[in-house]
mmCIF file as gemmi writes it, N, C-alpha and C atoms, coordinates in Angstrom:
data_model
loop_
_atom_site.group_PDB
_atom_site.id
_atom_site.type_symbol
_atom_site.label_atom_id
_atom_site.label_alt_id
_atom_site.label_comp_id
_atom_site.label_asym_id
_atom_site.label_entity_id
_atom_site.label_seq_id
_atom_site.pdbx_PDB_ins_code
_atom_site.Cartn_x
_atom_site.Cartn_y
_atom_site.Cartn_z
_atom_site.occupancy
_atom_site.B_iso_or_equiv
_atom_site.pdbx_formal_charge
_atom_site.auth_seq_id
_atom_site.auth_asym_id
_atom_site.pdbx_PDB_model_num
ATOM 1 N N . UNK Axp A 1 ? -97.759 81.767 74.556 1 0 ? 1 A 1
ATOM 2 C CA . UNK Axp A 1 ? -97.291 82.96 73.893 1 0 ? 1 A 1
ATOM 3 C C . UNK Axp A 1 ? -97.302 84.117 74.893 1 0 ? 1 A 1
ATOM 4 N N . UNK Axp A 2 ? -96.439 85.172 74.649 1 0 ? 2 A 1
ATOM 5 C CA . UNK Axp A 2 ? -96.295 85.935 76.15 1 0 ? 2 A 1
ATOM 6 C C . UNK Axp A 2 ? -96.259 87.451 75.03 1 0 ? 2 A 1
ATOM 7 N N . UNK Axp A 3 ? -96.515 88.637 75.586 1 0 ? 3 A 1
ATOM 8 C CA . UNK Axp A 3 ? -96.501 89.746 75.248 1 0 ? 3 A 1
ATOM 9 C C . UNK Axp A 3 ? -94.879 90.197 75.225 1 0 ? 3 A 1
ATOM 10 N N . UNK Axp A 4 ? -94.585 91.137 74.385 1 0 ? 4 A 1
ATOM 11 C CA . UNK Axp A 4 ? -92.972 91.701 74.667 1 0 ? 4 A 1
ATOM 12 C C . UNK Axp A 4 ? -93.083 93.23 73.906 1 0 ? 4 A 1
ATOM 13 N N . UNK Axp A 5 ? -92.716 93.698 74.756 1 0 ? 5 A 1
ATOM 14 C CA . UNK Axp A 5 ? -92.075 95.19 74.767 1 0 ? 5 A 1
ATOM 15 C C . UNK Axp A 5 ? -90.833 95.382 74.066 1 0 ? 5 A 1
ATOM 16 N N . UNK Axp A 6 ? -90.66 95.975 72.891 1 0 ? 6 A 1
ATOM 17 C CA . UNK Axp A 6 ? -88.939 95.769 72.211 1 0 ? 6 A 1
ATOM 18 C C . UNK Axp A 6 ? -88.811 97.75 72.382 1 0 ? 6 A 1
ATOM 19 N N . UNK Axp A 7 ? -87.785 98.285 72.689 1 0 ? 7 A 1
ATOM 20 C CA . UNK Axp A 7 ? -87.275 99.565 72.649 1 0 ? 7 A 1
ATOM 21 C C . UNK Axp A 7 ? -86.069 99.599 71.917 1 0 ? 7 A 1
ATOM 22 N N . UNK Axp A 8 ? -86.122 100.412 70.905 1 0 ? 8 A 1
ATOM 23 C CA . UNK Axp A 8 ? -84.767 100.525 70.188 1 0 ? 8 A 1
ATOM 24 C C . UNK Axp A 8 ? -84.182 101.59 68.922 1 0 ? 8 A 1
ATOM 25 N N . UNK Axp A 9 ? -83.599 101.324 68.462 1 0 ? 9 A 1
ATOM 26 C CA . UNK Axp A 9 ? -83.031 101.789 67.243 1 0 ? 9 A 1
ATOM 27 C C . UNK Axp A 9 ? -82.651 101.106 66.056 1 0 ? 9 A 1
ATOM 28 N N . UNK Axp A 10 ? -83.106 101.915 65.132 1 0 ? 10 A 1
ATOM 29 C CA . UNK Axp A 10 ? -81.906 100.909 63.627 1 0 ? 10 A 1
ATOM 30 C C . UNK Axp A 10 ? -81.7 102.361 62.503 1 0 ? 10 A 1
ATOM 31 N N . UNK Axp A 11 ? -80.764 102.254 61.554 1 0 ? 11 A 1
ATOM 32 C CA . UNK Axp A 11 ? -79.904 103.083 61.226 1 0 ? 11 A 1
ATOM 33 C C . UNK Axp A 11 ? -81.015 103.358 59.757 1 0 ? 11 A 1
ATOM 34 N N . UNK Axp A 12 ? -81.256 104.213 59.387 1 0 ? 12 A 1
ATOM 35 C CA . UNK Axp A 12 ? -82.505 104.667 58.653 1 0 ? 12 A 1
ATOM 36 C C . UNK Axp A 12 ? -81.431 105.557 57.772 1 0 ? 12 A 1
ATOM 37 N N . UNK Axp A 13 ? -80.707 105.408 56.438 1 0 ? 13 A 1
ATOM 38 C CA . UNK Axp A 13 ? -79.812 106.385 55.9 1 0 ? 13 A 1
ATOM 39 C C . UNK Axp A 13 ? -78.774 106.616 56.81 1 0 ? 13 A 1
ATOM 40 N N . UNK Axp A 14 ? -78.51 108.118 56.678 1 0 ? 14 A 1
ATOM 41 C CA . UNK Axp A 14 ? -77.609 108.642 57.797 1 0 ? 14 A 1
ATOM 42 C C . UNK Axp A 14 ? -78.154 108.691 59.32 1 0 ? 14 A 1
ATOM 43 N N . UNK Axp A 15 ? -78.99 108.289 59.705 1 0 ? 15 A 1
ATOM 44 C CA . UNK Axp A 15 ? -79.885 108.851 61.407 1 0 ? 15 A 1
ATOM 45 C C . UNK Axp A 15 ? -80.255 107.729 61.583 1 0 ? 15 A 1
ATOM 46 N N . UNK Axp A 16 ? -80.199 107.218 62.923 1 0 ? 16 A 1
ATOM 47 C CA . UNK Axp A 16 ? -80.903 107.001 63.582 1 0 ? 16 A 1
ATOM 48 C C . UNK Axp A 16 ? -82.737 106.346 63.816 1 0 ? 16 A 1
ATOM 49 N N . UNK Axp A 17 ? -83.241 105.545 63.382 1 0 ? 17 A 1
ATOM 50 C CA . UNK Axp A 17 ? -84.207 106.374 63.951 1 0 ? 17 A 1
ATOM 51 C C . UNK Axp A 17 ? -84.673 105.253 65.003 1 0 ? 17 A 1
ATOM 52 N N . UNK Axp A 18 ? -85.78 105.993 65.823 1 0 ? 18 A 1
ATOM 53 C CA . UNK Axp A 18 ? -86.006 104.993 67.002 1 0 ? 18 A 1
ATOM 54 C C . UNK Axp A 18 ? -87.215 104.638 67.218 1 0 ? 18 A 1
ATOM 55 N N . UNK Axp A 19 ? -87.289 103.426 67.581 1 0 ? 19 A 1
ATOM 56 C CA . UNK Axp A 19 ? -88.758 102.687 67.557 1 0 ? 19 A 1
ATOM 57 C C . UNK Axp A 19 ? -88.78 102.23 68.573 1 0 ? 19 A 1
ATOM 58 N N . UNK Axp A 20 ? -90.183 101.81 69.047 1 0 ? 20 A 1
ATOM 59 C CA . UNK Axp A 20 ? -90.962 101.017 70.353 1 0 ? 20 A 1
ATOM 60 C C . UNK Axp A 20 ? -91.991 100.019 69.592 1 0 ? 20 A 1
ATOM 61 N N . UNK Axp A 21 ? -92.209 98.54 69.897 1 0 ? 21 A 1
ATOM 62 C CA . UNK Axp A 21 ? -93.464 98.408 69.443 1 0 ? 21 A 1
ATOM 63 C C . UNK Axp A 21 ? -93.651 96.936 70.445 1 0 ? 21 A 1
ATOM 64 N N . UNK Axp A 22 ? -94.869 96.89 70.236 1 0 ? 22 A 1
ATOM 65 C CA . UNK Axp A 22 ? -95.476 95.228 71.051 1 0 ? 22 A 1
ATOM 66 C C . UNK Axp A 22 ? -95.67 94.177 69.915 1 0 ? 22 A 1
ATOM 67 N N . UNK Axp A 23 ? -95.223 93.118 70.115 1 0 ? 23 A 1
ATOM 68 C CA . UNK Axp A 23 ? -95.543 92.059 69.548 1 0 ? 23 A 1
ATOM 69 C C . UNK Axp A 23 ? -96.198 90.268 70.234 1 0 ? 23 A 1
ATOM 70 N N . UNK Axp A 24 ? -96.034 89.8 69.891 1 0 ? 24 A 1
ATOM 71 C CA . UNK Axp A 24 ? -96.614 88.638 70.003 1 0 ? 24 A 1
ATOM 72 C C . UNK Axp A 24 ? -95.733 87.446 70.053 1 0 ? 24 A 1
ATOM 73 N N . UNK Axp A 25 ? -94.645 86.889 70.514 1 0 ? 25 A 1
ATOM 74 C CA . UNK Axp A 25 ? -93.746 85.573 70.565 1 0 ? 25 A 1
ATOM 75 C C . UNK Axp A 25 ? -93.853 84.301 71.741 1 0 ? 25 A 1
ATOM 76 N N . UNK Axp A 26 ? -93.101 83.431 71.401 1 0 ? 26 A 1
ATOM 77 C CA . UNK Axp A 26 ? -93.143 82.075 72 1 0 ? 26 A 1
ATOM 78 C C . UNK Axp A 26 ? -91.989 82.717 73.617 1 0 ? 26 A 1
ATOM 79 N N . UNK Axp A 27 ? -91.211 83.49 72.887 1 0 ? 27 A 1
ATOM 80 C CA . UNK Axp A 27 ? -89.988 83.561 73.704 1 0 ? 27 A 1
ATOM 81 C C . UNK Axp A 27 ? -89.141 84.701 73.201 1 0 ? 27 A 1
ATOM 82 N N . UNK Axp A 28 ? -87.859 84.626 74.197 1 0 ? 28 A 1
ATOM 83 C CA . UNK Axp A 28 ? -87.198 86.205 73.436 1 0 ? 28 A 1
ATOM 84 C C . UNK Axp A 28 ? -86.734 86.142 72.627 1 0 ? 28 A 1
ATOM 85 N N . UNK Axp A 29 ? -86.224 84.729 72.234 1 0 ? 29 A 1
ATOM 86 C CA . UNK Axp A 29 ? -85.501 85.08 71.161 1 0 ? 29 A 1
ATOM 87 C C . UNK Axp A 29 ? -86.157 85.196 69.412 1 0 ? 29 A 1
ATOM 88 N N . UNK Axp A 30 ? -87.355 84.208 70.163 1 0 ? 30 A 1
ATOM 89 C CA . UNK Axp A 30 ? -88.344 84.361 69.092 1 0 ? 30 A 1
ATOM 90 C C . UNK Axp A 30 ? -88.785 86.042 68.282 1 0 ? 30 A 1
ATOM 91 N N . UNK Axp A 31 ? -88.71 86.848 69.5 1 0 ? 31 A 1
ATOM 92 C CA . UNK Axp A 31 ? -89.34 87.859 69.863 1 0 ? 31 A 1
ATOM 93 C C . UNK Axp A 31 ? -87.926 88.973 69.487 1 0 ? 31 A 1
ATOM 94 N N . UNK Axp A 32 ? -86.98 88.605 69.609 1 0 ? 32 A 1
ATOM 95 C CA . UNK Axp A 32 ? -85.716 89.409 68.459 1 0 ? 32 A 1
ATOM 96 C C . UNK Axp A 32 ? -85.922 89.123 67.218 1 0 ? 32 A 1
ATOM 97 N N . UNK Axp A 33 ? -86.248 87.979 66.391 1 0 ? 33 A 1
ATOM 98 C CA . UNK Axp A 33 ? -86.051 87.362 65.383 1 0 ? 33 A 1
ATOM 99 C C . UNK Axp A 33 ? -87.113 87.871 64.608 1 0 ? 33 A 1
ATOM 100 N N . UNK Axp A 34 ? -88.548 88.252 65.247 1 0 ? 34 A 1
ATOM 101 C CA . UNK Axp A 34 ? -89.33 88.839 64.417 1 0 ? 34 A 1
ATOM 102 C C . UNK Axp A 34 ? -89.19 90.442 64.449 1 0 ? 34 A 1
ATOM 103 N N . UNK Axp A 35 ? -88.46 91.085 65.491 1 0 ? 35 A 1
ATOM 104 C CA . UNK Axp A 35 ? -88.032 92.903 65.352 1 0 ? 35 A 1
ATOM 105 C C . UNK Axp A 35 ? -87.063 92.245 63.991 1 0 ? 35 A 1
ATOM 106 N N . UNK Axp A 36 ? -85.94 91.176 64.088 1 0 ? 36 A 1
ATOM 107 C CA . UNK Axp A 36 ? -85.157 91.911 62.926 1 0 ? 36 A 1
ATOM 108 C C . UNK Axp A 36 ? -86.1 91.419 61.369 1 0 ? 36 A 1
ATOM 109 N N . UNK Axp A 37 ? -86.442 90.5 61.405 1 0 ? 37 A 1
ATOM 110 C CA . UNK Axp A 37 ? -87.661 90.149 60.291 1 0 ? 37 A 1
ATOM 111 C C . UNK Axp A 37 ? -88.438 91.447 59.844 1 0 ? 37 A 1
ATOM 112 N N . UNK Axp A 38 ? -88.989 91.824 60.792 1 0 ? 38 A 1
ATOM 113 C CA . UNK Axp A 38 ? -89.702 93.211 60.532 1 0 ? 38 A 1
ATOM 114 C C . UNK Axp A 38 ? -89.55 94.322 59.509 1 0 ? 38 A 1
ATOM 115 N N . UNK Axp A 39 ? -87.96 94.957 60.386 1 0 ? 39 A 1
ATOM 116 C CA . UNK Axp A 39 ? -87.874 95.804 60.079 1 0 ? 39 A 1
ATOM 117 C C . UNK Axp A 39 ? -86.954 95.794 58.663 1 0 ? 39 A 1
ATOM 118 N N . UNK Axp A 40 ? -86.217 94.302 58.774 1 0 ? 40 A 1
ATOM 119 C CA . UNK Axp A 40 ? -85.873 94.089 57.399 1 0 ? 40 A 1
ATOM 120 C C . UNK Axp A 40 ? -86.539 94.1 56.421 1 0 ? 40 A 1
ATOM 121 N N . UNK Axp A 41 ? -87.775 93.447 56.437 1 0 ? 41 A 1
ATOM 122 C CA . UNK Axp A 41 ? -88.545 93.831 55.367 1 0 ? 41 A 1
ATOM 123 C C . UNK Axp A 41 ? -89.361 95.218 54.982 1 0 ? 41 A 1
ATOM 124 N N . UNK Axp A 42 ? -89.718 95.688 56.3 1 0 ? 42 A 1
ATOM 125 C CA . UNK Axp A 42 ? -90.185 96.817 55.782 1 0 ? 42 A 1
ATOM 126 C C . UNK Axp A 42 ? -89.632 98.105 55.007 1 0 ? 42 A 1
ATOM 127 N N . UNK Axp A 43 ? -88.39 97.881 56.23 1 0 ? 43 A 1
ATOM 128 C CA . UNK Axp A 43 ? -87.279 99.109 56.126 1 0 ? 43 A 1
ATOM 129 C C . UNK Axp A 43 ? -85.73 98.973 54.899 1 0 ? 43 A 1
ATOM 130 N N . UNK Axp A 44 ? -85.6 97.423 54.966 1 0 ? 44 A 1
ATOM 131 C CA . UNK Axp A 44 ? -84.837 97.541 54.63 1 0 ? 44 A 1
ATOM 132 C C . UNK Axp A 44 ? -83.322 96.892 55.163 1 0 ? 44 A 1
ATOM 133 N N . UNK Axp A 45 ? -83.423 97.298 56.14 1 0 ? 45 A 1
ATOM 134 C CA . UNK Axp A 45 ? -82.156 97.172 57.31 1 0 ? 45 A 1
ATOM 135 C C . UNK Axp A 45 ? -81.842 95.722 57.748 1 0 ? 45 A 1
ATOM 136 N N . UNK Axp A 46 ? -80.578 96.401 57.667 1 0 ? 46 A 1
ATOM 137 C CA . UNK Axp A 46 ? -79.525 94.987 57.981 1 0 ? 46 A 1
ATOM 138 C C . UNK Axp A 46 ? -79.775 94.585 59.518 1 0 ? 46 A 1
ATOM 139 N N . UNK Axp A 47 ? -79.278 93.073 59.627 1 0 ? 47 A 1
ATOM 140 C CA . UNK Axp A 47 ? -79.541 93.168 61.498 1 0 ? 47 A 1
ATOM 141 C C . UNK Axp A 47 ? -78.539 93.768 61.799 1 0 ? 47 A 1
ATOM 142 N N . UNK Axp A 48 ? -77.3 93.629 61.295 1 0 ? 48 A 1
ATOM 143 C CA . UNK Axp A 48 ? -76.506 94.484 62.116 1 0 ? 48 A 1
ATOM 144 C C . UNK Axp A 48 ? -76.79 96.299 62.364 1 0 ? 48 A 1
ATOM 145 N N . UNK Axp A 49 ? -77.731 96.981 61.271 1 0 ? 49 A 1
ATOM 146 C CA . UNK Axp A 49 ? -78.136 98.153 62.085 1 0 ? 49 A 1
ATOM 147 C C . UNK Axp A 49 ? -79.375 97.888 62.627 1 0 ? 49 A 1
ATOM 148 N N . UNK Axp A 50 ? -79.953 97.159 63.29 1 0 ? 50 A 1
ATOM 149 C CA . UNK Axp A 50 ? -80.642 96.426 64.33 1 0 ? 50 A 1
ATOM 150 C C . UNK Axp A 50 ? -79.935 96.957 65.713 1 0 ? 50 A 1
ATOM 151 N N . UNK Axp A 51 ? -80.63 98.006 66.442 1 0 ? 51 A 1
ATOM 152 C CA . UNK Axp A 51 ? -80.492 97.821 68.14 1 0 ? 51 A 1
ATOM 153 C C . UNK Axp A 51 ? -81.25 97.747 68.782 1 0 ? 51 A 1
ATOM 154 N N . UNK Axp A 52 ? -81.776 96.761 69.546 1 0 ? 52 A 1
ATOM 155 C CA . UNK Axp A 52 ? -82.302 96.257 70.435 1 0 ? 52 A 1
ATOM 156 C C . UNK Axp A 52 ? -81.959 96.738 72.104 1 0 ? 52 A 1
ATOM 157 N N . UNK Axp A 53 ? -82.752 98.03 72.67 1 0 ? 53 A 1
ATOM 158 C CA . UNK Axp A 53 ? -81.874 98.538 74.172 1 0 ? 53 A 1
ATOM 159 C C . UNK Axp A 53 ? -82.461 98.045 74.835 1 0 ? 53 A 1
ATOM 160 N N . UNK Axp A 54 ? -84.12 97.857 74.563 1 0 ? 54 A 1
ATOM 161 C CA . UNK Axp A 54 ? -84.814 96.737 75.696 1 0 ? 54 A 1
ATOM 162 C C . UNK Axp A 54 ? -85.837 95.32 75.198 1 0 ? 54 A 1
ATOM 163 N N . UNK Axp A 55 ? -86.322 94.69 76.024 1 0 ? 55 A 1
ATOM 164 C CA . UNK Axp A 55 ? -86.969 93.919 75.123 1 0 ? 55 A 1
ATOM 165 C C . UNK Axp A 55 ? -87.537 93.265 76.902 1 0 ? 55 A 1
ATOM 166 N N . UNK Axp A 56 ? -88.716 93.465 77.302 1 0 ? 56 A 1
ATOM 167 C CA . UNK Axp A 56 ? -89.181 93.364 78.295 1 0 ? 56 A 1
ATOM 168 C C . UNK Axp A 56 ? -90.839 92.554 78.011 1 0 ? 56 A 1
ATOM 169 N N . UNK Axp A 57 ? -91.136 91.392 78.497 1 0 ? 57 A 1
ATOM 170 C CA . UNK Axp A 57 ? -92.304 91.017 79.212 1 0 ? 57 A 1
ATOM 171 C C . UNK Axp A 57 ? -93.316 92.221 79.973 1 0 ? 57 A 1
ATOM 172 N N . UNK Axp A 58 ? -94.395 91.85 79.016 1 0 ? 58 A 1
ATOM 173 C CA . UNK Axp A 58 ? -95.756 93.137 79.544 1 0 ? 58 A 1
ATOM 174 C C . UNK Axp A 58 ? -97.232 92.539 79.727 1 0 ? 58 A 1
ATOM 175 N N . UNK Axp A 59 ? -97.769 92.746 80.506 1 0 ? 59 A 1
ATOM 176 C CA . UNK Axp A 59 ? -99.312 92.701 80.294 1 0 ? 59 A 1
ATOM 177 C C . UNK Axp A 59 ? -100.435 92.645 78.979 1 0 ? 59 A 1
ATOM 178 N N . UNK Axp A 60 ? -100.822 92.069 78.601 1 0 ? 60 A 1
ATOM 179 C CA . UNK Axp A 60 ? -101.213 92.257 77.428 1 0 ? 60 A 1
ATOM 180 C C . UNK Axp A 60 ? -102.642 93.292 77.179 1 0 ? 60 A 1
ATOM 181 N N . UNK Axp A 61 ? -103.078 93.479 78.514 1 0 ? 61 A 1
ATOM 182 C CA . UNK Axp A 61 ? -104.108 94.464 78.993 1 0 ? 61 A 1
ATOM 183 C C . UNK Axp A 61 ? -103.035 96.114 78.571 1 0 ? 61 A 1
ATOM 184 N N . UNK Axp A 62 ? -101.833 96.408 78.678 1 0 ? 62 A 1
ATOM 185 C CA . UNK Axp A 62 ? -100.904 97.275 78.771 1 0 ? 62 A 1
ATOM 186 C C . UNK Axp A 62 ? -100.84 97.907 77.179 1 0 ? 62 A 1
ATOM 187 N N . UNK Axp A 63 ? -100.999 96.778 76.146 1 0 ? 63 A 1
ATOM 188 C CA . UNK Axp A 63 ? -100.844 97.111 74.595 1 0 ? 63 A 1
ATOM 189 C C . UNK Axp A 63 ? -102.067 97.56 74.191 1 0 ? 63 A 1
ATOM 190 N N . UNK Axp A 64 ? -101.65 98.25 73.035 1 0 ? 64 A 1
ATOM 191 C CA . UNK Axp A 64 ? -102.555 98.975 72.153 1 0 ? 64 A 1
ATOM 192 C C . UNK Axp A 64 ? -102.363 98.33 71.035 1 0 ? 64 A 1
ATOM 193 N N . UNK Axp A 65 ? -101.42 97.566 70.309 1 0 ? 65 A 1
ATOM 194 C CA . UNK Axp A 65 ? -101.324 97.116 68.835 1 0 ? 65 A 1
ATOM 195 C C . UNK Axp A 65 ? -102.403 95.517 69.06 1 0 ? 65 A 1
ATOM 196 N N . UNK Axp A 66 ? -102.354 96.449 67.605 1 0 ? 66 A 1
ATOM 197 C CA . UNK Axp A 66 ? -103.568 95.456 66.989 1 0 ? 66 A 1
ATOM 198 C C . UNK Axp A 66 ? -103.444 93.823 67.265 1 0 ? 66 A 1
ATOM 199 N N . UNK Axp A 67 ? -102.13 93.409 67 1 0 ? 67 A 1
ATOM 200 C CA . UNK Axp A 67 ? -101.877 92.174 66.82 1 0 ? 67 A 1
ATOM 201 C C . UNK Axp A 67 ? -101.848 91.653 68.072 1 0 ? 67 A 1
ATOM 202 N N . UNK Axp A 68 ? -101.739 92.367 68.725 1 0 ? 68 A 1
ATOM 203 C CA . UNK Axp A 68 ? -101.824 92.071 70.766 1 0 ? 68 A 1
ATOM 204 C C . UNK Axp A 68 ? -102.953 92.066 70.802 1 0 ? 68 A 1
ATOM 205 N N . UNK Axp A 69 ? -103.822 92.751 70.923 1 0 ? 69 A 1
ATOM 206 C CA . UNK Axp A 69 ? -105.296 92.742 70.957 1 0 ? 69 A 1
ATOM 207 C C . UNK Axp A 69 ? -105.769 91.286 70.147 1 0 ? 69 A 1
ATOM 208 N N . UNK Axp A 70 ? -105.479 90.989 68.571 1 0 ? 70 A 1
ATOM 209 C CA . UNK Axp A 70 ? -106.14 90.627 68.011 1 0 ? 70 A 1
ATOM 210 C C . UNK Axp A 70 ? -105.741 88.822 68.691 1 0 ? 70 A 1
ATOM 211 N N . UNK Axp A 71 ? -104.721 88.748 69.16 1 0 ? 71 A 1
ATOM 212 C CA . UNK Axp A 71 ? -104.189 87.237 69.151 1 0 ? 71 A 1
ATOM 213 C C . UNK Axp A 71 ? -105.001 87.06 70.929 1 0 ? 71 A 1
ATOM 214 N N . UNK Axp A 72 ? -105.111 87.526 71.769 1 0 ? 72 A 1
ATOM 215 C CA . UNK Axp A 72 ? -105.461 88.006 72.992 1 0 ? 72 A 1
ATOM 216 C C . UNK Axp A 72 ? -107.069 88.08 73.03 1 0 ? 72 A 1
ATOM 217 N N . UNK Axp A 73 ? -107.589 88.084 72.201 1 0 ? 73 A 1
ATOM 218 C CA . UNK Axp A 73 ? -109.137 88.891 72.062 1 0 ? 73 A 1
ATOM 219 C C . UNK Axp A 73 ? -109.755 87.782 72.983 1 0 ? 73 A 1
ATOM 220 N N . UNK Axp A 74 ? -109.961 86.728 73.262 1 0 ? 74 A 1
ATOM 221 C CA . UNK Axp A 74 ? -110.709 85.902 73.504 1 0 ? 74 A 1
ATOM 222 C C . UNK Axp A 74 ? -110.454 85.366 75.079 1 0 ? 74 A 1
ATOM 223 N N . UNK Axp A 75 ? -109.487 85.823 75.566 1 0 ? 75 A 1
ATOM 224 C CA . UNK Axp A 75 ? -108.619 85.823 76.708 1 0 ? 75 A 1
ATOM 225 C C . UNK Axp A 75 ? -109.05 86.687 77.891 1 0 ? 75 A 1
């Protein structure tokens, strides 16, 4: 399992809005599939207002979210 960095946007009403967050995947594509999972459920949003501008491999020493920490702890 590898750390990933996602930078982006998805369409919130009329705006924009823009998010960063760390997660936890096998791979990238794994690691798209749970940003659009996510935010579909939380938010709402379609994948197509799903944008994805980066999606980068990180250190896992580098994150602050919980779920990085928590899957990592023993490491």
């Amino acid at each position: 399992m590898k750390v990933y960095r996602a930078v982006g946007f998805f369409r919130q009403g009329k705006t924009n809005q823009d998010f960063s967050m760390d997660l936890v995947a096998p791979d990238e594509d794994g690691a798209r599939e749970k940003i659009m999972s996510n935010f579909g459920s939380r938010h709402g949003a379609k994948r197509r207002e799903i944008t994805i501008q980066s999606l980068e491999t990180i250190d896992p020493s580098e994150s602050s979210a919980p779920v990085v920490i928590s899957h990592f702890r023993n490491n």
